[in-house]
C-alpha positions as CSV (number, residue, x, y, z in Angstrom):
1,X,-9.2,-21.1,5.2
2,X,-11.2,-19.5,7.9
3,X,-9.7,-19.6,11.6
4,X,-12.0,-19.2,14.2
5,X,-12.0,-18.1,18.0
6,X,-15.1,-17.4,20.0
7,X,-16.8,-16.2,16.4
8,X,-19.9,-18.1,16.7
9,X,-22.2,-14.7,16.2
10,X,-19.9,-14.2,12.6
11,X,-19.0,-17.9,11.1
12,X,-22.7,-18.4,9.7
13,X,-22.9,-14.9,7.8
14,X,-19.5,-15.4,6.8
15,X,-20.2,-19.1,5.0
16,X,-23.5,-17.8,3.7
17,X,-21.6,-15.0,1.9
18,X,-18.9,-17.5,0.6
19,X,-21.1,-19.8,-1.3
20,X,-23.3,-17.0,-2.1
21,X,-20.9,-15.9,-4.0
22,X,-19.1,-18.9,-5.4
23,X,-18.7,-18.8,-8.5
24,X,-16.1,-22.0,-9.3
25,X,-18.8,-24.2,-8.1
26,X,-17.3,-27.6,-7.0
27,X,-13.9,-26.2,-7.2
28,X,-14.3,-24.1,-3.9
29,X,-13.1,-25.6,-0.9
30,X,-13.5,-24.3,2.5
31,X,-11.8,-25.3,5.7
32,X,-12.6,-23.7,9.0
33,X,-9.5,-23.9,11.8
34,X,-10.9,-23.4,15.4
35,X,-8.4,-22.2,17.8
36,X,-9.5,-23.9,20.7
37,X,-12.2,-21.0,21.7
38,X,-15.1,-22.0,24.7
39,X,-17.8,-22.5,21.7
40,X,-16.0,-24.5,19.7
41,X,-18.9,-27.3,20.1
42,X,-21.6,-24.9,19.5
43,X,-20.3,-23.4,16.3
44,X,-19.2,-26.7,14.7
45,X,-22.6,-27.9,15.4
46,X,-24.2,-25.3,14.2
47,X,-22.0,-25.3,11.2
48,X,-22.7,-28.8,10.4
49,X,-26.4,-28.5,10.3
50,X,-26.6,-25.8,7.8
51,X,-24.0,-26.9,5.5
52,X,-23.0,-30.8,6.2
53,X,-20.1,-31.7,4.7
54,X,-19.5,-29.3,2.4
55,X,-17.0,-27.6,4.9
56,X,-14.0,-29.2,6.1
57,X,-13.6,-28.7,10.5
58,X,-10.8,-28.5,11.7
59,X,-10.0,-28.3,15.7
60,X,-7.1,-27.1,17.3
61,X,-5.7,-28.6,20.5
62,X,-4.3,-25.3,21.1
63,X,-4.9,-21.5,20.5
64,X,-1.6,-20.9,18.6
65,X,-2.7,-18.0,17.2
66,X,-3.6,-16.4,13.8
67,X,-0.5,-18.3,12.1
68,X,-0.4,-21.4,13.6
69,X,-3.9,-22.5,13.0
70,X,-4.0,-20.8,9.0
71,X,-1.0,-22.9,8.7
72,X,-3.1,-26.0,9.6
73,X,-5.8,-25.0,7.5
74,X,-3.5,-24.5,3.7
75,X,-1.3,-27.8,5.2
76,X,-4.3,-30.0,4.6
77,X,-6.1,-27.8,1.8
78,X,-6.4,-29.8,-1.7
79,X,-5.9,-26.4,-4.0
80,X,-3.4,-24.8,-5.2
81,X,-4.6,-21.0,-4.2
82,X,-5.1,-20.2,-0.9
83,X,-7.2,-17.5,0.8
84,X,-6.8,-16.8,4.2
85,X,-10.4,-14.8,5.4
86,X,-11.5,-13.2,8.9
87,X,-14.4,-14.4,10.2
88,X,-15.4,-10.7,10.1
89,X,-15.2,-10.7,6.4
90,X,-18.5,-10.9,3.6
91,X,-18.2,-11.4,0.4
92,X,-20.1,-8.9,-1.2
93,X,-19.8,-10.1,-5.3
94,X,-18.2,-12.9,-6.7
95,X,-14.5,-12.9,-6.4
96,X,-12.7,-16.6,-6.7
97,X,-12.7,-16.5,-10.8
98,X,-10.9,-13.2,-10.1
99,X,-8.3,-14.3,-8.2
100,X,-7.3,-17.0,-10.3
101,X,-7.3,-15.0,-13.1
102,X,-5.2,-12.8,-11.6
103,X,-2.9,-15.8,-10.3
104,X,-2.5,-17.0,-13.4
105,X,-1.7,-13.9,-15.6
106,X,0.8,-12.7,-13.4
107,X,3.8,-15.4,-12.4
108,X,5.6,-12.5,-10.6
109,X,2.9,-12.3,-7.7
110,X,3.3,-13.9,-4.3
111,X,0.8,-12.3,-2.0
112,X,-2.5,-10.6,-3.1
113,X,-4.8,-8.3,-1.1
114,X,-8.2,-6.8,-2.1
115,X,-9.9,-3.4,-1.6
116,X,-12.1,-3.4,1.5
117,X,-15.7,-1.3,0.5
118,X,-16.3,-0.2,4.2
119,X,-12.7,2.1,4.0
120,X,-11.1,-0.2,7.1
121,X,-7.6,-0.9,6.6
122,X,-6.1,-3.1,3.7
123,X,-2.7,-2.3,3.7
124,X,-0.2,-0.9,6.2
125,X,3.5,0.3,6.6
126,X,5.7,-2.0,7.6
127,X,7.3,-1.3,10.8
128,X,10.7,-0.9,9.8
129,X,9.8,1.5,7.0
130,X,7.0,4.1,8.8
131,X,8.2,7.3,10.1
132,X,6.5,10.3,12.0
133,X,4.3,11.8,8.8
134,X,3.0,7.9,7.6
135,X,2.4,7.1,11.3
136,X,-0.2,10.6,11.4
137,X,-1.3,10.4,8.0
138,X,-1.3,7.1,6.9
139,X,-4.7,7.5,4.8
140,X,-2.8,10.3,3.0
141,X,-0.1,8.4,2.0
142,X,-2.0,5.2,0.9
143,X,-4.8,7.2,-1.1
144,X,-2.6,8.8,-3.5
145,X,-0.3,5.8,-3.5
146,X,2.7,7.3,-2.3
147,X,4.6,4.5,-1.4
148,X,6.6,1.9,-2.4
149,X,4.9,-1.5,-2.3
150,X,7.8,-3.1,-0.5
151,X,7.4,-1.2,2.1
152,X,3.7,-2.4,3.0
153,X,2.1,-5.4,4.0
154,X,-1.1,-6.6,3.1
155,X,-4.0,-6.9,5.7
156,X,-4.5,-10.6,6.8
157,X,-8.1,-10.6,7.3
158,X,-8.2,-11.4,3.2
159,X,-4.7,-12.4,2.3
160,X,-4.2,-14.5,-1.1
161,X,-1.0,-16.7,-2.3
162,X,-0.7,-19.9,-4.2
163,X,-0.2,-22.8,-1.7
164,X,3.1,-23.9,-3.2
165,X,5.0,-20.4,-2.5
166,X,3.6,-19.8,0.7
167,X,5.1,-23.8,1.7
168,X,8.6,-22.3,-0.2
169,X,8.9,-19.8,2.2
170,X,8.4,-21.4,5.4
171,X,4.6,-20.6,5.8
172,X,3.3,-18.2,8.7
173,X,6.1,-17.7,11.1
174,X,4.5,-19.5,14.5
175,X,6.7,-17.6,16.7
176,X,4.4,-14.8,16.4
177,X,1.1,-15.2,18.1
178,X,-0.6,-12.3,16.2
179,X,0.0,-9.1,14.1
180,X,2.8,-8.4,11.5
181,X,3.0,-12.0,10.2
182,X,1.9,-10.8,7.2
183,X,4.6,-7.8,7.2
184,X,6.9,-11.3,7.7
185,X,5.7,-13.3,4.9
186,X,5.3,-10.0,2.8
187,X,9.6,-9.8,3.2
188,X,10.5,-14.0,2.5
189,X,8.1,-13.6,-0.2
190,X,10.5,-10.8,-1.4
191,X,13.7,-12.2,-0.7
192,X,12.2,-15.1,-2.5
193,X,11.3,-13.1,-6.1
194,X,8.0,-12.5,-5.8
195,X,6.0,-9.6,-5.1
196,X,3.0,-8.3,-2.9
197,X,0.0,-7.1,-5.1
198,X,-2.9,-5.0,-4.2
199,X,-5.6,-5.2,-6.3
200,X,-8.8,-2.4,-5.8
201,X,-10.9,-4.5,-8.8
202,X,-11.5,-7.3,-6.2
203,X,-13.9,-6.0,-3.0
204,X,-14.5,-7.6,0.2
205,X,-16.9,-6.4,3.5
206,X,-14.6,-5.9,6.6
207,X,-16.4,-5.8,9.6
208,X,-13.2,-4.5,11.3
209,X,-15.2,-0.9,12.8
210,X,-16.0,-0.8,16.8
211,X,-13.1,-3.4,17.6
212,X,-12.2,-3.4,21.2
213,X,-8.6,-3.2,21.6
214,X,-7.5,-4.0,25.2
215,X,-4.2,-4.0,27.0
216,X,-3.4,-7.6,26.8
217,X,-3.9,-7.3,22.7
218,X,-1.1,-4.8,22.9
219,X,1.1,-6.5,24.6
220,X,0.6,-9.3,22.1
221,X,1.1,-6.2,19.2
222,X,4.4,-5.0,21.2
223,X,6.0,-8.4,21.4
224,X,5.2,-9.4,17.5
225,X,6.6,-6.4,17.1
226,X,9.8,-6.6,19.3
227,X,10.3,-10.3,17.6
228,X,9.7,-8.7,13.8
229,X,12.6,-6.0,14.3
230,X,15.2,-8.6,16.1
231,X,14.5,-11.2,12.7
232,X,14.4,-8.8,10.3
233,X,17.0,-6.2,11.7
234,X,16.0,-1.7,12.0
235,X,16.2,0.6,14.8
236,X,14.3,-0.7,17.3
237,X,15.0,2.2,19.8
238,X,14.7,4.4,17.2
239,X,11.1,3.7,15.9
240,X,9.5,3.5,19.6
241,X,10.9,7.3,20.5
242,X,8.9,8.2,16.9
243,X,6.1,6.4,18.3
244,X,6.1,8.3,21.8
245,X,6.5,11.2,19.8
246,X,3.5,10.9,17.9
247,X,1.3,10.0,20.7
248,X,2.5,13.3,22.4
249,X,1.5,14.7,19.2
250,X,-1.7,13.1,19.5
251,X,-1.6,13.4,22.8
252,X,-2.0,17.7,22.9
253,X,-4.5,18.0,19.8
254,X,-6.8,15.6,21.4
């Protein structure tokens, strides 16, 4: 499942890489959500011509956000494993035999994530469970595995579960717009017995470097955030004075 907004210059490259690398032949499905982005049009077209109907399009009335429309795309999916992938992601070697390999060898497992080969993000502290030296030295942390996986959520640019879990648990939480819905399923899938899985034997291209981040994407980040603490409970006040702290931190070596 592949949700889409304003990604016309990334959706082919990602597709090519996708069958590319397919290696469950007729057993791959692919469904591409558009959240209601201004070249909506020009991408299904364009989408359409190369691959027919080999893809299944899917358009959204409404920009819901990064939830809303991945739940639209696994609600009318046919398999039972779902991967949710950025437009901003390549496959780089085949990886769908893996994953259900994986699936199936493992009952225990509710969310899986992959290792990313460019070193951006693939797994982060949950909010509720960061304090000042993880905030500063995250990399540290993660490299030499010093953490407990509960504590972490998986990144969502190429975020695996089976279909049936995810729909046990109440699917993405549509309250949040983006960020941290994958910190939210990462907890339901917890209080539901299963477990969040990082696997570095499965590698994906993330084409995450040179973002833009802008003051109305923060504002979305501060409110997902604001909403995950009152659902899930922490010190609020407590982990935004540890935030202002760091920045003054980062604030005087920079």
């Amino acid at each position: 499942v592949i949700v889409t907004y304003n990604s016309e210059k990334l959706i082919l490259d990602c597709l090519d890489s996708i069958f590319k690398y397919n290696d469950i032949g007729d057993f791959l499905e692919v469904i591409i959500v558009d959240n209601c982005s201004k070249d909506q049009e020009s991408v299904f077209s364009k989408v359409i011509q190369k691959y027919g109907d080999k893809i299944i399009l899917v358009k959204s009335a409404v920009n819901g956000g990064y939830g809303h429309g991945n739940n639209q795309g696994v609600m009318i999916s046919r398999s039972p494993i779902a991967v949710i992938m950025n437009p901003d992601v390549r496959l780089v070697e085949p990886v769908f035999s893996k994953i259900i390999s994986k699936l199936n060898s493992n009952p225990n497992i509710g969310m899986m994530g992959v290792n990313f080969v460019d070193d951006s993000p693939n797994i982060y502290f949950k909010p509720d469970k960061i304090n000042v030296l993880k905030y500063l030295f995250p990399g540290f942390f993660i490299k030499f595995k010093l953490f407990n996986m509960k504590d972490m959520f998986l990144s969502g640019s190429f975020l695996i579960f089976e279909k049936k879990i995810f729909l046990d648990i109440g699917r993405f939480d549509e309250n949040i717009f983006m960020y941290h819905e994958e910190a939210d399923v990462s907890n339901r899938m917890i209080e539901n017995g299963k477990e969040c899985y990082l696997f570095d034997d499965i590698s994906v291209l993330h084409l995450a470097h040179g973002r833009e981040v802008n003051l109305n994407l923060l504002i979305i980040g501060i409110e997902s955030r604001n909403y995950y603490f009152k659902k899930f409970g922490g010190n609020l006040k407590g982990y935004y004075s540890m935030l202002i702290f760091c920045y003054k931190i980062k604030f005087i070596l920079a």
